[in-house]
C-alpha positions as CSV (number, residue, x, y, z in Angstrom):
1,X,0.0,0.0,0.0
2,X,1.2,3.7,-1.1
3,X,1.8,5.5,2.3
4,X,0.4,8.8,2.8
5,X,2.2,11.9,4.2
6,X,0.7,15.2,4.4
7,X,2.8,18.0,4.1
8,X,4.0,19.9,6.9
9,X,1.7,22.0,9.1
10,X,2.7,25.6,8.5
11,X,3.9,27.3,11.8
12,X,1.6,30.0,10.5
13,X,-1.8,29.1,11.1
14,X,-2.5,32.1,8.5
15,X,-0.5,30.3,5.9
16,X,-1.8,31.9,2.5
17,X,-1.7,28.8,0.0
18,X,-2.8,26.1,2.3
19,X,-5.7,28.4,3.7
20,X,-6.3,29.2,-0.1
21,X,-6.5,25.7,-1.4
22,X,-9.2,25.2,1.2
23,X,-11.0,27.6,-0.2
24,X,-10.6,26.9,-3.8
25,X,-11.7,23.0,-2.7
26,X,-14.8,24.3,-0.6
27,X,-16.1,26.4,-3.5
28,X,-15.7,23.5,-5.8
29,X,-17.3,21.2,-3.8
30,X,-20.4,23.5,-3.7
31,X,-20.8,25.0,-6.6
32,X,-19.4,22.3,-9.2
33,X,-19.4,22.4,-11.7
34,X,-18.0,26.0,-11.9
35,X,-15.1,27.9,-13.8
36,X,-11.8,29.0,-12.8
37,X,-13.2,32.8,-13.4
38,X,-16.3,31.4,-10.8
39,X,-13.6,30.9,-8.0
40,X,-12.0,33.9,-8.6
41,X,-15.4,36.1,-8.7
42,X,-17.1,34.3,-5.6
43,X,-14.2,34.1,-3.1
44,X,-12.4,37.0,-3.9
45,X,-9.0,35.3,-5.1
46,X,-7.5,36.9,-7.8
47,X,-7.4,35.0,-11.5
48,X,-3.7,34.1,-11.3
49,X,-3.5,32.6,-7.7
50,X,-6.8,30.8,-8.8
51,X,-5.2,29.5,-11.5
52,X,-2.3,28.6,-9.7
53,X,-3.9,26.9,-7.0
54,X,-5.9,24.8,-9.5
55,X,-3.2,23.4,-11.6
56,X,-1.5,22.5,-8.6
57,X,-4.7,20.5,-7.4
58,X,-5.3,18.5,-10.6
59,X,-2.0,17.6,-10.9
60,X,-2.3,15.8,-7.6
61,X,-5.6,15.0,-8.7
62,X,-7.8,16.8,-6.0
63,X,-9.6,18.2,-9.1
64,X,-10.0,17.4,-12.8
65,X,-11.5,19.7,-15.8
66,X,-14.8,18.3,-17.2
67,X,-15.3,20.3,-20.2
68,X,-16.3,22.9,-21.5
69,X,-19.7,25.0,-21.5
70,X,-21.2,27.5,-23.4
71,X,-24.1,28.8,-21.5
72,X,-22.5,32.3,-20.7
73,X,-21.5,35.2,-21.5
74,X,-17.9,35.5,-23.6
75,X,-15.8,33.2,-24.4
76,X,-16.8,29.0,-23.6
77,X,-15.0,28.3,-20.0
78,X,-13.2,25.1,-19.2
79,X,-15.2,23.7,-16.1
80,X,-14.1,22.1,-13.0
81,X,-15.1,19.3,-10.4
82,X,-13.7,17.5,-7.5
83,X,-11.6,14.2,-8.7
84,X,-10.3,12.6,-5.4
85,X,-10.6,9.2,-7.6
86,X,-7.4,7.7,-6.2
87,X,-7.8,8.9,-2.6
88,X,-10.6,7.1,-0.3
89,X,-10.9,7.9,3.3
90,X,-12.7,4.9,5.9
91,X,-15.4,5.6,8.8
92,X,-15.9,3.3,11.7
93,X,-18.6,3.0,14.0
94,X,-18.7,0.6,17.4
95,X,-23.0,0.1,17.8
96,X,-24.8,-1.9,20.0
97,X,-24.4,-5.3,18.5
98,X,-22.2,-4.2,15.1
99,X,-19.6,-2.9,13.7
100,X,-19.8,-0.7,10.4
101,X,-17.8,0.2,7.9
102,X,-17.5,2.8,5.9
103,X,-15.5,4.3,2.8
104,X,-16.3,7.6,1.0
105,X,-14.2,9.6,-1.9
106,X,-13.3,12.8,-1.6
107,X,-17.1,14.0,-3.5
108,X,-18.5,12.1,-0.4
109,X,-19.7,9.1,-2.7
110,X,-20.1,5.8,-1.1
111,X,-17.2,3.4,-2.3
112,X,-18.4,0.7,0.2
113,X,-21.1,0.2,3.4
114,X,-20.3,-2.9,5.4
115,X,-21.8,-4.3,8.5
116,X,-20.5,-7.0,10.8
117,X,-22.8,-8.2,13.6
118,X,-20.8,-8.0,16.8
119,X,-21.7,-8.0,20.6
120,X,-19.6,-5.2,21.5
121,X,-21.1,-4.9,25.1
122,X,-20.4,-8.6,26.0
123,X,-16.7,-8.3,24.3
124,X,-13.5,-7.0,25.8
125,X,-11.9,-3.6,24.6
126,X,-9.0,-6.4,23.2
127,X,-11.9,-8.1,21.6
128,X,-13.4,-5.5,19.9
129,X,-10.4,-3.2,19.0
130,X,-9.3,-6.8,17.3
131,X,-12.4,-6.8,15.4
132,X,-12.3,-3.4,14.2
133,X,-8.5,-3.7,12.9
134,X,-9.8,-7.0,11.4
135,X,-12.8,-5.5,9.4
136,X,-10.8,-2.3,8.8
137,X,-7.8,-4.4,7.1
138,X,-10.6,-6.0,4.8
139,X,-12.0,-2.4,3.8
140,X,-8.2,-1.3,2.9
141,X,-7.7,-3.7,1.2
142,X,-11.1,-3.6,-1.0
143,X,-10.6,0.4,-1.9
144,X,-6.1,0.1,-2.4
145,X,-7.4,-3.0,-4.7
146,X,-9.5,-0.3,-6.6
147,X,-6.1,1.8,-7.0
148,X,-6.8,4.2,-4.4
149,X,-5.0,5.6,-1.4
150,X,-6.5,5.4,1.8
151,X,-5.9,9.3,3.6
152,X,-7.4,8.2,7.0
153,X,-9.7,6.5,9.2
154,X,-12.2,7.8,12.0
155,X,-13.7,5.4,14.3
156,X,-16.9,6.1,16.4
157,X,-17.3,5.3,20.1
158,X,-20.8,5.6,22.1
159,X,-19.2,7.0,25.0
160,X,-16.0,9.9,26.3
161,X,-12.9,10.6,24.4
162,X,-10.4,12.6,25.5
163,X,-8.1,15.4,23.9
164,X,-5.7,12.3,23.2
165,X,-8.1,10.1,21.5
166,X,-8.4,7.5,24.5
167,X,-11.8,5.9,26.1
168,X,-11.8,7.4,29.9
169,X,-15.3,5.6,29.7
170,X,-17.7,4.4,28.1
171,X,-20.8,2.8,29.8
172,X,-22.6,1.5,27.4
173,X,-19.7,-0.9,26.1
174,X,-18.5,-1.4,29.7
175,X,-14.8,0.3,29.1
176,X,-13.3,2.1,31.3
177,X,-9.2,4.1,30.5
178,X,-9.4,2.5,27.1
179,X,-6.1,3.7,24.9
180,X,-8.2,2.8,21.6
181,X,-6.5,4.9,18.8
182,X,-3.2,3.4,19.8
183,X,-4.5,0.2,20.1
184,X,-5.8,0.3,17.6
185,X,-2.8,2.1,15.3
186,X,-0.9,-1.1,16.7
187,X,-3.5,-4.0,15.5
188,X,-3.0,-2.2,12.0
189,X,0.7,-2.5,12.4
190,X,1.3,1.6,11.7
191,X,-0.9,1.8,8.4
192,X,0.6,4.9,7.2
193,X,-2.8,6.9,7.5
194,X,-4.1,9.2,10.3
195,X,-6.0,6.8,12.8
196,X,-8.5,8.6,14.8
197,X,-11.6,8.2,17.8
198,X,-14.7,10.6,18.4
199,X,-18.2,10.4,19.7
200,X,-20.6,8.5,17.7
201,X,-22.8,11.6,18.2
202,X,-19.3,14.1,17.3
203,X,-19.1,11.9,14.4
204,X,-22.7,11.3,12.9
205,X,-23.9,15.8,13.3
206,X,-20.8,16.1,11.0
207,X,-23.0,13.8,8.6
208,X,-25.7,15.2,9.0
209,X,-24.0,18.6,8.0
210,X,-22.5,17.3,4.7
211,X,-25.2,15.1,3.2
212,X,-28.3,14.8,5.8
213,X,-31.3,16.8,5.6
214,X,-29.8,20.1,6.9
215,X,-26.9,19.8,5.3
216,X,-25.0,23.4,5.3
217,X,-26.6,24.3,8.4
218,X,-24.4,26.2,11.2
219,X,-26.3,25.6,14.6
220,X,-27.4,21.6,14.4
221,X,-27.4,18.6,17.2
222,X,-27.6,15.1,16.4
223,X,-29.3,13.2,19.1
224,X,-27.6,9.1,19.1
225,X,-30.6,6.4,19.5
226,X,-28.4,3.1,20.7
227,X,-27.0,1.8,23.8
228,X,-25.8,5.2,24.6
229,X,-27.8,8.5,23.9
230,X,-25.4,11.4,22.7
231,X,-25.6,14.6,21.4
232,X,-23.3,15.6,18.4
233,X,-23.5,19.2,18.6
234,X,-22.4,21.9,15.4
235,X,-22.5,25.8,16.8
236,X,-21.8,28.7,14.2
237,X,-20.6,25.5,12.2
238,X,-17.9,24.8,14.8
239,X,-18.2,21.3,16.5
240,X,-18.7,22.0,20.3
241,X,-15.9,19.5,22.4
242,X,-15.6,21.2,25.7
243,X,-12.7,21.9,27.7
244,X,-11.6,18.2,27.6
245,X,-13.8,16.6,24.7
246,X,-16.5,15.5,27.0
247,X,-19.4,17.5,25.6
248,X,-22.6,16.1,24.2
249,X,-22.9,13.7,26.9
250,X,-26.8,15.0,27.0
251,X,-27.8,10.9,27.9
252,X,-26.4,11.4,31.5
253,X,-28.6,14.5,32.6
254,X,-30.9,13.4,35.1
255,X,-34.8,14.2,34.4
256,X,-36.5,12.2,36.9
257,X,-35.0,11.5,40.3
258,X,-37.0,8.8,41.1
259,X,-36.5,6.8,37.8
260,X,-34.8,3.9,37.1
261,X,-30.8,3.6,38.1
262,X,-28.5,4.4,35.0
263,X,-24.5,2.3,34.3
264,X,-23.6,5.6,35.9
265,X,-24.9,5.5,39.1
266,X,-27.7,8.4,38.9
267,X,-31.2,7.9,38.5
268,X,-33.7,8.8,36.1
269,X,-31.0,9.7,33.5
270,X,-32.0,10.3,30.0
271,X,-30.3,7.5,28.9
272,X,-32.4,5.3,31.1
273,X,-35.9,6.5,30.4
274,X,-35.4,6.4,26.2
275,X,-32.1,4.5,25.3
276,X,-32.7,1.2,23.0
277,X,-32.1,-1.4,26.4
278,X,-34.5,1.4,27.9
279,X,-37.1,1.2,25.3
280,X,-37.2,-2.6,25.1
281,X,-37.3,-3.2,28.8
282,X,-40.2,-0.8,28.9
283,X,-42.0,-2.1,25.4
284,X,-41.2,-6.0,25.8
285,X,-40.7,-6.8,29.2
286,X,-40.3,-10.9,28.1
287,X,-37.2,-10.0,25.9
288,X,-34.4,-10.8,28.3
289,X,-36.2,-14.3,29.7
290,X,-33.3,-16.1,27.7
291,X,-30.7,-13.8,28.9
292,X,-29.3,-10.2,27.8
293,X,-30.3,-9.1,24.8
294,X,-27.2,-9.3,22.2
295,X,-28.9,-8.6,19.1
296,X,-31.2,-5.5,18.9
297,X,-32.4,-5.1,15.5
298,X,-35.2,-8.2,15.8
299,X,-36.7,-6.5,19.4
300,X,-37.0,-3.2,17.2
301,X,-38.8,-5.3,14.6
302,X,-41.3,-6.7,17.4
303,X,-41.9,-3.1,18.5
304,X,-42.5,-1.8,15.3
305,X,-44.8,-4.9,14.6
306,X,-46.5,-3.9,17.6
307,X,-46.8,-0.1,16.9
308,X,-48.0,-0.7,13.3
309,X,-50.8,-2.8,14.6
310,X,-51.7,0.3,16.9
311,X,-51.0,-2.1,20.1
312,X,-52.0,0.0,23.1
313,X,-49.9,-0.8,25.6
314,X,-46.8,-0.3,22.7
315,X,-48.2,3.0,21.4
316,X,-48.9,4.6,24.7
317,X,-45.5,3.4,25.9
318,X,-44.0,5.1,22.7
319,X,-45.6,8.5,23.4
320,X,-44.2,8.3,27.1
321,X,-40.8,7.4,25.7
322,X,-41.3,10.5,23.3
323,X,-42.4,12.9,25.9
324,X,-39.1,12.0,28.3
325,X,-37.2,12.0,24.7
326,X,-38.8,16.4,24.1
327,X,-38.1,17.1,28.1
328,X,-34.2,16.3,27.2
329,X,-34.6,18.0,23.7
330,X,-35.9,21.1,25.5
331,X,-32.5,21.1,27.3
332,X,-30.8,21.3,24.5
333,X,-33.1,23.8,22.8
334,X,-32.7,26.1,25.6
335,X,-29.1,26.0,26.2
336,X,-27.9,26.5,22.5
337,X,-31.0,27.3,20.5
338,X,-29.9,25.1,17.5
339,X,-31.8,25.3,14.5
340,X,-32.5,21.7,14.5
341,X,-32.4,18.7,16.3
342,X,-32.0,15.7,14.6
343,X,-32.1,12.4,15.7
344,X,-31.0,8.9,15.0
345,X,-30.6,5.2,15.2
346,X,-34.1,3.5,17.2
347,X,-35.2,7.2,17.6
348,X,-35.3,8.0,13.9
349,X,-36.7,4.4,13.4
350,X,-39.6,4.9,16.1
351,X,-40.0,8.1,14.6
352,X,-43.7,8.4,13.7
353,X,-44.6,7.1,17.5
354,X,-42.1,8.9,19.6
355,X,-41.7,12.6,17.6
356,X,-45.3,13.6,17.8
357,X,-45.4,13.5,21.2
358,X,-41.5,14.5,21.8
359,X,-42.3,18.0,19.4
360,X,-45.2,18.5,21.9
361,X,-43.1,18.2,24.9
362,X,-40.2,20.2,23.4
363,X,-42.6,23.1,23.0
364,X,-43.8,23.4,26.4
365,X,-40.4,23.2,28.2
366,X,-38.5,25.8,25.6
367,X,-38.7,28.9,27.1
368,X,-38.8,30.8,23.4
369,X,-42.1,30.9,21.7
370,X,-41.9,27.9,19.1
371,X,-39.2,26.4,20.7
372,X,-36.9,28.9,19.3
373,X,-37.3,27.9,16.0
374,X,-35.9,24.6,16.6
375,X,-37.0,22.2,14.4
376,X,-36.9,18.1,15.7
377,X,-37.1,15.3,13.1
378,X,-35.8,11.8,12.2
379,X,-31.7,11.2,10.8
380,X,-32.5,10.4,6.9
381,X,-29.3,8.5,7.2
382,X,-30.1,5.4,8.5
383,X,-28.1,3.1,10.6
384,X,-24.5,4.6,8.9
385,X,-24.3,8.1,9.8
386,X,-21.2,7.7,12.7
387,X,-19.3,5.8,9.9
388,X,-20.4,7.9,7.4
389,X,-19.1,11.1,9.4
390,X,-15.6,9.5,10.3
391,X,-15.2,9.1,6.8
392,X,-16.2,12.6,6.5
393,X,-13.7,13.5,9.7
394,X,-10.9,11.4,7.7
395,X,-11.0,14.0,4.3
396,X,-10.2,16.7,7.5
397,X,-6.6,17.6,6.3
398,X,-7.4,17.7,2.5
399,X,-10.3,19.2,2.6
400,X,-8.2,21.8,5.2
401,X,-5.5,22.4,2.0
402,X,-3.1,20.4,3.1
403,X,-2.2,17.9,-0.1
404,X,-1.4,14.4,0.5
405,X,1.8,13.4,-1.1
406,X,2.6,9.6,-2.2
């Protein structure tokens, strides 16, 4: 496999070209396809730096010319497009009983979507960090096959990382101090790409942003439905870490004192009242008669089986779920006024029982009229959206102007 190395980071942070290849890539993206003359007018760059920049990024094939078109004024312009054909980057996501895979170009197009059924919770952090360098190896090896360079990989993790990429803990998998992106950088025997960890929520609002139904917007949350409950939260189009990395952790905020007891000691967490274990235990209280629950998708099936048929007992136990599900929103709502909440995994799938009543809720605790303008709907994503946004993560340095360099 072709390493990767990225050129230096300039000392600068204001460093002209780099900065200015960012630019030049962003308007690209956006606007393709577009002109040389295009850049120039909408960013402000003048014709010769634009020019410069772009033959510099299709010779390292960042960008290719597709033509040429006559509908304008003057003289027919040569137009332009991302190309990123030989580059791929890998997303990673650790769920509740799988592991996913997946691999994007640098246009964002799906190379490959795989998903391995795996008990995460019931495994060891050697187990599963085994498992991922297993599944990742077979992913490399399917996109270098394909002639392409892999520029990085970005695994998601329902629980705290630190500054440093490591696991201080993460309930929902049972991990406590984990050292995963070294672990994991050893179990791929130093790949030559940038190996990183986030949030699964961090992870899947970065998604959301680049291809989910508010893409382009600045203040966005995405709301985790799994094991864990997470928010991934965008403000002014920054992703909000925290002092340490430990923001989002929205699951852990306790709503009713004298609810059930949560992995982390409190009661009445949010995490305990609408989580996936939550929602079973509450929906189908038989499920765990053979023992714990280790594959989730058929209970969801049973609950949607049961909803669909306009069971009571399931319907009215959705809208409770719901309401708990808008009392946390509001929380969110109030603190940082997003413009929308979004919201994934069992949530997005349970949608049509649990939103209705979860809007109503968010209303009446938001202390602006019309809950600020927040809107709250269902991820049109699907079950991929943390690997699809570590894929997105990995493009990070490119898409930031630095070029990668085989």
């Amino acid at each position: 496999m072709i390493s990767i190395h990225t050129e230096p980071q300039p000392s600068d942070l204001g460093d002209v070209r780099v900065t200015n290849r960012a630019v030049v890539l962003r308007h690209v993206r956006r606007h393709a396809p577009c002109s040389r003359a295009d850049i120039a007018a909408h960013t402000g760059l003048n014709k010769a730096t634009v020019s410069s920049l772009v033959t510099e990024l299709i010779d390292r094939r960042l960008l290719r010319e597709t033509g040429l078109t006559e509908n304008r004024v003057g003289r027919p312009a040569t137009m332009l497009v991302l190309d990123g054909e030989p580059y791929a980057a890998l997303g990673m996501e650790i769920g509740a009983d799988e592991l996913v895979v997946v691999a994007v170009d640098l246009g964002g197009n799906r190379l490959l979507t795989w998903r391995r059924a795996f008990a995460a919770p019931s495994a060891s952090p050697t187990e599963t960090i085994r498992a991922l360098a297993g599944l990742a190896r077979r992913a490399v090896g399917r996109v270098t096959g394909q002639g392409r360079t892999v520029l990085g990989l970005t695994v998601g993790v329902p629980g705290l990382v630190d500054t440093t990429g490591a696991v201080p803990l993460a309930a929902a998998l049972g991990w406590q101090d984990v050292a995963i992106t070294s672990e994991l950088r050893t179990a791929l025997r130093d790949p030559g790409f940038t190996v990183a960890v986030d949030t699964d929520a961090n992870l899947a609002v970065l998604a959301e942003q680049r291809h989910g139904a508010y893409a382009g917007t600045a203040d966005l949350v995405h709301l985790t439905g799994g094991v864990a409950v997470g928010a991934g939260v965008l403000a002014g189009g920054r992703l909000l870490r925290g002092s340490r990395g430990f923001a989002g952790e929205i699951g852990h905020v306790p709503l009713d004192p004298a609810g059930p007891r949560c992995s982390c000691g409190r009661r009445g967490c949010l995490a305990t009242l609408t989580s996936l274990p939550a929602v079973i235990r509450r929906l189908l209280p038989d499920a765990e008669n053979d023992g714990p629950v280790l594959d989730w998708l058929p209970e969801v099936e049973r609950v949607l089986t049961l909803a669909r048929q306009e069971d009571p007992a399931v319907v009215g136990g959705l809208a409770e779920i719901g309401r708990h599900l808008g009392h946390g929103v509001s929380v969110l709502a109030n603190l940082l006024n997003p413009e929308a909440v979004v919201v994934g995994g069992h949530f997005a799938t349970l949608g049509p029982w649990l939103l209705p009543a979860a809007r109503a809720e968010l209303a009446a605790r938001t202390l602006a009229p019309d809950a600020g303008g927040c809107h709250l709907d269902a991820s049109t994503l699907g079950p991929t959206a943390t690997a699809l946004g570590g894929a997105t993560a990995a493009l990070a340095s490119v898409e930031a102007g630095r070029l990668p360099v085989p």
